[in-house]
C-alpha positions in Angstrom: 12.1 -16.0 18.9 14.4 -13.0 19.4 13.5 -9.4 19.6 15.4 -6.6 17.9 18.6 -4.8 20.8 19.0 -1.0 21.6 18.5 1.4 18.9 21.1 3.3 17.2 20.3 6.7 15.1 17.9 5.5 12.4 17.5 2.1 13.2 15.2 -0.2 13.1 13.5 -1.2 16.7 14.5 -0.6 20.1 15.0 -1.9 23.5 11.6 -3.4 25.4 11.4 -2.9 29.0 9.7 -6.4 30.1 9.5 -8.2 26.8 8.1 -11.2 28.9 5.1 -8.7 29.4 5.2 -7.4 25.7 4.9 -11.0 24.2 1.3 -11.9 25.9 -1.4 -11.2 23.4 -4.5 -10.7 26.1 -8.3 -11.7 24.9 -8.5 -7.6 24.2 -5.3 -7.5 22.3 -6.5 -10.3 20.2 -9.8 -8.8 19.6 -7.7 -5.2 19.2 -5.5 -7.0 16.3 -8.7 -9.1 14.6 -10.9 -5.5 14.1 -7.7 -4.0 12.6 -6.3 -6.5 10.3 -10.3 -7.1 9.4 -10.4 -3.2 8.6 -7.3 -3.2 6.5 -8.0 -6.0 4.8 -11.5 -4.7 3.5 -9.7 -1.3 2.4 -7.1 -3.5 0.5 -9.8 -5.2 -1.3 -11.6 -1.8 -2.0 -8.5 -1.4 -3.9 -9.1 -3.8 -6.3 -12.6 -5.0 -6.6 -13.9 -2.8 -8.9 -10.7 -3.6 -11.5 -12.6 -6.2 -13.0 -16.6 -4.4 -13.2 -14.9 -1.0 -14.7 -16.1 -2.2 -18.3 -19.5 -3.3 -16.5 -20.3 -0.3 -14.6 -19.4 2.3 -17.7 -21.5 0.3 -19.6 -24.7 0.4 -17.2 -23.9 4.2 -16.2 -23.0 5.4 -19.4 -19.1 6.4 -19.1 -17.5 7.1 -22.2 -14.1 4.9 -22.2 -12.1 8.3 -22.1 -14.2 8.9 -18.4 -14.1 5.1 -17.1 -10.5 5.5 -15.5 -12.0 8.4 -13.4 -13.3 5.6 -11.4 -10.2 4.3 -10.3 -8.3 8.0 -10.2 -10.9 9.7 -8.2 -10.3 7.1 -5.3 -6.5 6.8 -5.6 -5.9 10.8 -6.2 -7.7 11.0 -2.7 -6.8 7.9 -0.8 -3.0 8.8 -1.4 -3.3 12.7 -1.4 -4.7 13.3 2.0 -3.1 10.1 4.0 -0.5 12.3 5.5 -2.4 15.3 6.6 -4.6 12.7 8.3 -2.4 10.7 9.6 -1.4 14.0 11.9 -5.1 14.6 12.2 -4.8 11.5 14.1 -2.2 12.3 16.1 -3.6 15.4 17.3 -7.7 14.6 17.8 -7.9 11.0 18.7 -6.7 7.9 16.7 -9.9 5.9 17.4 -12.2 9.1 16.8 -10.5 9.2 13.1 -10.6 5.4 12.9 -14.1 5.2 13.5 -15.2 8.8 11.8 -13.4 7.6 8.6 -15.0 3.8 8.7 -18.9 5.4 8.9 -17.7 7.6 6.1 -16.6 4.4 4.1 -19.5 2.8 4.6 -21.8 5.4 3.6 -20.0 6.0 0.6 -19.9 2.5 -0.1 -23.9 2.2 -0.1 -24.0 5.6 -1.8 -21.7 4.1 -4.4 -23.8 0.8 -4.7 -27.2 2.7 -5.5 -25.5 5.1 -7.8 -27.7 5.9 -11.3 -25.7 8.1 -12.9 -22.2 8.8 -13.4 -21.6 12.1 -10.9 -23.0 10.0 -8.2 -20.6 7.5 -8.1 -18.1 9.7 -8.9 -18.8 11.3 -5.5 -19.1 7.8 -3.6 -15.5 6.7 -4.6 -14.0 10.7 -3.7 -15.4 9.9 0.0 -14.2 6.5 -0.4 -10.9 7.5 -1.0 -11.7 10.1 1.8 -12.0 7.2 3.9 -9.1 5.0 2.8 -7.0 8.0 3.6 -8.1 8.4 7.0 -8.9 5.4 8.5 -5.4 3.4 7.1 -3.1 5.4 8.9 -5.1 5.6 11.7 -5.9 2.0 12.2 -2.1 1.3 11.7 -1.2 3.9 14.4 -3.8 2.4 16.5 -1.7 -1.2 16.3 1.8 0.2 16.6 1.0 2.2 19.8 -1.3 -1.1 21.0 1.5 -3.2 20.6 4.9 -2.3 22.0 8.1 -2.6 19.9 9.8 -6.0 19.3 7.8 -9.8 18.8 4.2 -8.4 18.9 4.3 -5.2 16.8 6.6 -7.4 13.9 4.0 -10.0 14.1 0.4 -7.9 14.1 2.6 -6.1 11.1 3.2 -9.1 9.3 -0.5 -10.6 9.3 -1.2 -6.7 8.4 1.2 -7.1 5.3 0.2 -10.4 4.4 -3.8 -9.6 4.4 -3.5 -6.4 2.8 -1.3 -8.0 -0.2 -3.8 -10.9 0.1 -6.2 -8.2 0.1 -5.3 -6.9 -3.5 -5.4 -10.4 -5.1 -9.0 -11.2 -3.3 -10.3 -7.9 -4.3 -9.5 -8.6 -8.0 -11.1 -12.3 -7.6 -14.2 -11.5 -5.9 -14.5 -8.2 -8.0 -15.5 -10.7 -11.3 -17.0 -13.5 -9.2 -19.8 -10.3 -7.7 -19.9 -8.7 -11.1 -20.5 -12.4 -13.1 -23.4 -13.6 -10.3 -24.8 -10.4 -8.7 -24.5 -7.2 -9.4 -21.4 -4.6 -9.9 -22.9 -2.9 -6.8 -22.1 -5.3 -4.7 -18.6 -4.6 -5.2 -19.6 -1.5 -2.9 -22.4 -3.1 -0.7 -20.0 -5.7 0.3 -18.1 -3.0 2.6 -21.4 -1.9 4.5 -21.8 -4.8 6.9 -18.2 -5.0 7.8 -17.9 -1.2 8.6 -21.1 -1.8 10.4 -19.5 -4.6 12.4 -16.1 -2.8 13.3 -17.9 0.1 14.6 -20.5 -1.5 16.6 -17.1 -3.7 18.4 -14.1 -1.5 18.3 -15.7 1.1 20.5 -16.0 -1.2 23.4 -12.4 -2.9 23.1 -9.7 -0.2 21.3 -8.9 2.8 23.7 -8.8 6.5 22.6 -4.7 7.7 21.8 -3.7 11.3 21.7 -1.4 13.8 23.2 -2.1 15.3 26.2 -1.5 18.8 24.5 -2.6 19.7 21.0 -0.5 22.1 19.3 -1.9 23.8 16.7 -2.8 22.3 13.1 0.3 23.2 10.8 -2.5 24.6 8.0 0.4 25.8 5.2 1.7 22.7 5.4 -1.1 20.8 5.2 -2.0 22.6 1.9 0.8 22.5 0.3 1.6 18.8 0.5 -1.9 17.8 -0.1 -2.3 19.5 -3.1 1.4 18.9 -4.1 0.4 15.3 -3.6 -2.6 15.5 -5.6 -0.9 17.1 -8.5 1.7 14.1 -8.7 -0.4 11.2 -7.9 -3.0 13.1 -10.8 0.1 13.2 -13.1 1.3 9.2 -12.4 -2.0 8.1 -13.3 -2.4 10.5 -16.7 1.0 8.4 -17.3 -0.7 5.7 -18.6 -3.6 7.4 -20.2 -1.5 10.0 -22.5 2.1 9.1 -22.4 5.1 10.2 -20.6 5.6 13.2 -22.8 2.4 14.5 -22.8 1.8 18.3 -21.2 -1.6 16.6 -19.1 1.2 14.5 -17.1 4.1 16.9 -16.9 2.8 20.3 -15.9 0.9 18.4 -12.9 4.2 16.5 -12.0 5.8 19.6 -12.1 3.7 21.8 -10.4 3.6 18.6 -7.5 7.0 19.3 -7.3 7.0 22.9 -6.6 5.0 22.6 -3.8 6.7 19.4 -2.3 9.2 21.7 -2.0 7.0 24.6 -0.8 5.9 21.8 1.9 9.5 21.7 2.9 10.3 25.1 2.7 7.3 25.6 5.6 8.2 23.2 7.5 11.6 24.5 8.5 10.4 27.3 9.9 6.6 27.0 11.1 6.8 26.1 15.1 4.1 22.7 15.1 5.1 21.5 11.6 2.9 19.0 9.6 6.1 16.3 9.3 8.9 17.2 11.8 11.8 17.1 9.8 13.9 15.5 12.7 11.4 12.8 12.2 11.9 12.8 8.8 15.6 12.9 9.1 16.2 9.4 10.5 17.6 7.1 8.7 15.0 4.5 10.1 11.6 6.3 8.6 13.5 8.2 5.9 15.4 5.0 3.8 12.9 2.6 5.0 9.9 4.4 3.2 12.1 4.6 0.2 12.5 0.6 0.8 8.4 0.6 1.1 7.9 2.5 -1.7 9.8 0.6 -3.8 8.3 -2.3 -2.8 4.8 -1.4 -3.4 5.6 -0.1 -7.0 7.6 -3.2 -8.2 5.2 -6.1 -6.5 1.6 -4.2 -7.2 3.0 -3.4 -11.2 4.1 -7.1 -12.1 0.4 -7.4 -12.2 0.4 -5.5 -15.2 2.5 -7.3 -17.5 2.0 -10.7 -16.2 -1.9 -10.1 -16.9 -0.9 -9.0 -20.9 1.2 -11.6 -20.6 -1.3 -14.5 -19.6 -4.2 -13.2 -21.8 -2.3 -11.5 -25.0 0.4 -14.0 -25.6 -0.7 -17.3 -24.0 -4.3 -16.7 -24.5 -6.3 -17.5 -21.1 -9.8 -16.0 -20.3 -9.8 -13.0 -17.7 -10.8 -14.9 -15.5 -8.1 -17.5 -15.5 -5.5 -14.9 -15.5 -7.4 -13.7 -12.4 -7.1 -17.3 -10.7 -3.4 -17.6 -11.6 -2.2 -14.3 -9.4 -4.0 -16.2 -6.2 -0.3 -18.2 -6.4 1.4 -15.0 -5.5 -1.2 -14.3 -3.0 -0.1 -17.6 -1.5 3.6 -16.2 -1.7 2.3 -13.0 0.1 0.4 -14.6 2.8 3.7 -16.9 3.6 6.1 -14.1 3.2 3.8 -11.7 6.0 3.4 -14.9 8.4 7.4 -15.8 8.4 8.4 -11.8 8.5 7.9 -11.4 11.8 10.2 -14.4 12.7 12.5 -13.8 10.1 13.1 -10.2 11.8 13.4 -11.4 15.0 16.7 -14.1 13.9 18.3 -11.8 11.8 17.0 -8.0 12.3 14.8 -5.5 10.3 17.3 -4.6 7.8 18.4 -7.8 6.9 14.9 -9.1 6.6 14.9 -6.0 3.8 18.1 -7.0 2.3 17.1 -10.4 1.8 13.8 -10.7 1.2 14.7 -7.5 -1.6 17.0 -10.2 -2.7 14.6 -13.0 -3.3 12.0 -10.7 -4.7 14.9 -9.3 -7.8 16.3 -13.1 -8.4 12.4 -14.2 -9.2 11.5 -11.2 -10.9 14.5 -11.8 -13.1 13.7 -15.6 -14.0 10.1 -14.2 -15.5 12.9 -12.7 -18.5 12.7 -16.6 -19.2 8.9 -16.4 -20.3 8.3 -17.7 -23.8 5.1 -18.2 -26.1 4.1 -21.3 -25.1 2.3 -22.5 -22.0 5.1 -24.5 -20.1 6.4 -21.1 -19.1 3.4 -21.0 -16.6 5.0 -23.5 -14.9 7.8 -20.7 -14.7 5.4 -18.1 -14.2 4.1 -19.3 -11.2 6.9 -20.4 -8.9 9.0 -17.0 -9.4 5.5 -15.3 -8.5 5.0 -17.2 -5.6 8.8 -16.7 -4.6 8.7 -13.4 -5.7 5.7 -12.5 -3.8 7.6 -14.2 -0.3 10.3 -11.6 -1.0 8.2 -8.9 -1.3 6.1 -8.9 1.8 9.4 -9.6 4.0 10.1 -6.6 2.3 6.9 -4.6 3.3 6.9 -6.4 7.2 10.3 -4.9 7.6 9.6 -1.4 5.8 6.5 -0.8 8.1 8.7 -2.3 11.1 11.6 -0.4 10.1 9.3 3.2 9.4 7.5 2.9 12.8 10.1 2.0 15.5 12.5 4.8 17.6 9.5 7.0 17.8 7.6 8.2 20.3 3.6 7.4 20.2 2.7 10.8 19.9 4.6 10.2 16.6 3.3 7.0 15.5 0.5 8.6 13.5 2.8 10.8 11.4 4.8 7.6 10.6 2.1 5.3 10.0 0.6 8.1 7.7 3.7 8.9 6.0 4.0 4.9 5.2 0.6 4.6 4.1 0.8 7.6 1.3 4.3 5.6 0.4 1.9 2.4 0.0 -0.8 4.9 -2.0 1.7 6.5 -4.3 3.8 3.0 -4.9 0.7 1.2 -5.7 -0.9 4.3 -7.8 2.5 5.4 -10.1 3.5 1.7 -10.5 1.5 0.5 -12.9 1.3 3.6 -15.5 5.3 3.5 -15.0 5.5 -0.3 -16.2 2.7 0.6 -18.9 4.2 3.0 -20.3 8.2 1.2 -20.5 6.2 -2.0 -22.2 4.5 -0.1 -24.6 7.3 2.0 -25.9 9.5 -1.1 -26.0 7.0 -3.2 -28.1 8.1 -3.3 -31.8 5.1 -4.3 -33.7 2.2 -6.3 -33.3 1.9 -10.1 -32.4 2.4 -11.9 -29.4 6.4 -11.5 -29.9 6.7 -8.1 -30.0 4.1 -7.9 -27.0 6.7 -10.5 -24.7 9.6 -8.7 -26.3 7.9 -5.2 -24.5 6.5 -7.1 -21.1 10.1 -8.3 -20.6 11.8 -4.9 -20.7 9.4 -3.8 -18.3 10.5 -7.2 -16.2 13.6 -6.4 -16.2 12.9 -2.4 -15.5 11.2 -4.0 -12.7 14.1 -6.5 -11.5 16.7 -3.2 -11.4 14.3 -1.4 -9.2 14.0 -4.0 -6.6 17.9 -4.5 -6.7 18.3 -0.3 -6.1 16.2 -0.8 -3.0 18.4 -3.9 -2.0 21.2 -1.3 -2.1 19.9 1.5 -0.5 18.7 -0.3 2.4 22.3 -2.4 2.1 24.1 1.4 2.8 21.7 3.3 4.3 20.5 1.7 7.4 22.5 0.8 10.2 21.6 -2.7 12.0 20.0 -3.4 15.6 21.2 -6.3 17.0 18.9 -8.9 17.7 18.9 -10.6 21.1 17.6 -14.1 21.8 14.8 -14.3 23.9 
């Protein structure tokens, strides 16, 4: 294995002092890496679970089909709005404080959520849900980057993180129908209690507290302004796919996000302990890998979307065999997270994005060879799986890439900065592919459905390739040196 040289401006990882020393994994660091990736992993299913019991739970609660989307929004609106103000909160008042403050919230919401009779109840369990999400994510990934130094270790407790929080997505959507068909919908939410229970009886014994010696004060303007500047355009992405592109419910919110993005920046230029230090922001390391990561989240996450039409609408599988089919890219993701880390280590961070952007746009492309009949699953299902490789290299070597040449005190800005990237990517992808398939569909029929899925395929393919280039011109290489 080889670890990543010295660090130029805005690249990826630096130098390690004794990298004999970094590349033990003790019985603590092990135990460190299991509660975290077990953490992230629940809060990727989390994601999903409930996909599959929406039609379920608004029938047994009573949402009107206009309100059962609010399910889903009230969760994603928070869980991507508030990841970066908490992801400082972290940095400044104790990583494992917010880790562990965040997980009893989760679980409490979660049983809340489960016991729910009426519609403003669970309303309220999934807003502290998302509460949660947003607070424990970035803190739990701040709390591996800073417990594992740059170079083997870091890539590797990355990649399984990648892996199982992609795996994570596909499980949640699978065990979301497999709960709802034999138990209950509300064990889509019950499921989360013993786990949080677990983590917080353990981690306090094994993970040590992070935080900076001196607190400088909370930057508050900030903090408004890009919360609700976030909330405005995350609120407008998912209105996307409700009322069309055109519509004034998804406009004025995008544009009023928009304003005070740039209100957000405006404050911090000048406040003295600013939310997101712009130098931070400025290197080419955290600024062009979070576009790679964003990119990656929106294209991967999306193809869900019109391979699920795809499988149902044209070919004419159950729900729950299009469910089954997608655990073939979760196979693709789980390989892709467990090679990353090696992968990085032969050839460096931004080749790892380069070519694993590659491979991802090349198999995303082949799905424009679909056709009506069922020997395209054949098809389907290797350019998933391949796809799916690409795409976690990919997201390994964004979160590699958007943590490293920074110091720890730093680590939970990054980390929360990559996880709203992951939020927003995952939120505005699938209302953006929605919304090019179903003004490119001409008609009615399975035809004119495939003809719409596979301009979205192909608006899909284009994106992948931009982040290809961006990455390609952007960052500058470290050189990796054999260990």
């Amino acid at each position: 294995m080889t670890v990543t040289g010295t660090e130029s401006p805005g690249t990826a990882p630096g130098p390690i002092a004794n990298p004999a020393a970094a590349a033990v994994l003790t019985p603590r660091l092990r135990l460190v890496l299991v509660l975290l990736l077990a953490t992230q992993f629940m809060l990727a299913v989390d994601f999903a679970v409930l996909n599959v019991a929406l039609p379920v739970i608004g029938e047994g609660l009573g949402f009107s089909m206009a309100n059962l989307p609010w399910i889903a929004t009230s969760f994603a609106l928070c869980a991507a709005g508030f990841t970066l103000l908490f992801g400082r909160v972290a940095d400044l008042f104790g990583r494992r404080r917010l880790f562990l403050g965040g997980l009893a919230v989760l679980g409490a919401a979660s049983l809340l959520g489960g016991l729910a009779q009426n519609q403003e109840t669970l309303i309220a369990a999934r807003v502290f849900q998302g509460l949660a999400t947003a607070a424990v994510t970035p803190a739990g990934l701040s709390l591996m980057t800073t417990s594992f130094p740059e170079g083997p270790l870091r890539a590797k407790a990355l990649g399984l993180n990648g892996a199982l929080m992609s795996t994570g997505f596909t499980t949640g959507a699978i065990l979301g129908g497999v709960l709802t068909d034999l138990l209950s919908w509300r064990w889509a939410f019950f499921i989360n209690v013993p786990v949080a229970l677990a983590v917080l009886v353990i981690a306090p014994r094994v993970i040590k507290e992070s935080r900076p010696d001196e607190r400088p004060r909370l930057d508050l303007p900030g903090a408004v302004s890009v919360t609700l500047g976030l909330l405005a355009v995350v609120f407008g992405l998912t209105r996307a796919g409700e009322r069309g592109w055109g519509s004034a419910d998804v406009l004025v919110p995008l544009a009023a996000g928009a304003v005070l993005l740039l209100v957000f920046y405006a404050v911090e230029r000048t406040v003295p302990a600013p939310l997101m230090p712009l130098g931070v922001l400025g290197k080419r390391s955290v600024a062009w890998g979070n576009v790679a990561g964003l990119i990656a989240f929106l294209t991967e996450t999306s193809l869900v979307f019109p391979l699920t039409l795809y499988l149902q609408d044209v070919l004419g599988f159950s729900p729950l065999a299009a469910g089954l089919s997608f655990g073939v890219l979760g196979a693709g993701t789980v390989l892709g997270g467990s090679t990353a880390p090696r992968v990085i280590g032969r050839i460096g961070s931004k080749r790892t994005l380069i070519v694993g952007g590659m491979l991802q746009a090349v198999f995303t492309a082949a799905l424009l060879g679909l056709g009506e009949d069922r020997s395209s699953m054949v098809l389907m299902l290797v350019a998933s799986f391949v796809g799916g490789v690409g795409n976690m290299l990919v997201i390994v070597g964004f979160m590699v890439t958007a943590t490293s040449g920074l110091a720890d005190h730093e680590q939970g800005l990054a980390t929360g900065l990559a996880t709203m990237i992951q939020q927003v990517g995952i939120t505005m992808g699938t209302p953006i592919m929605s919304a090019v398939a179903t003004a490119a569909m001409a008609g009615t029929g399975a035809s004119a459905v495939l003809g719409g899925l596979k301009v979205a395929i192909a608006v899909n393919a284009t994106l992948v390739l931009l982040g290809v280039l961006t990455s390609a011109l952007f960052l500058r290489s470290a050189r990796p040196t054999a260990r």
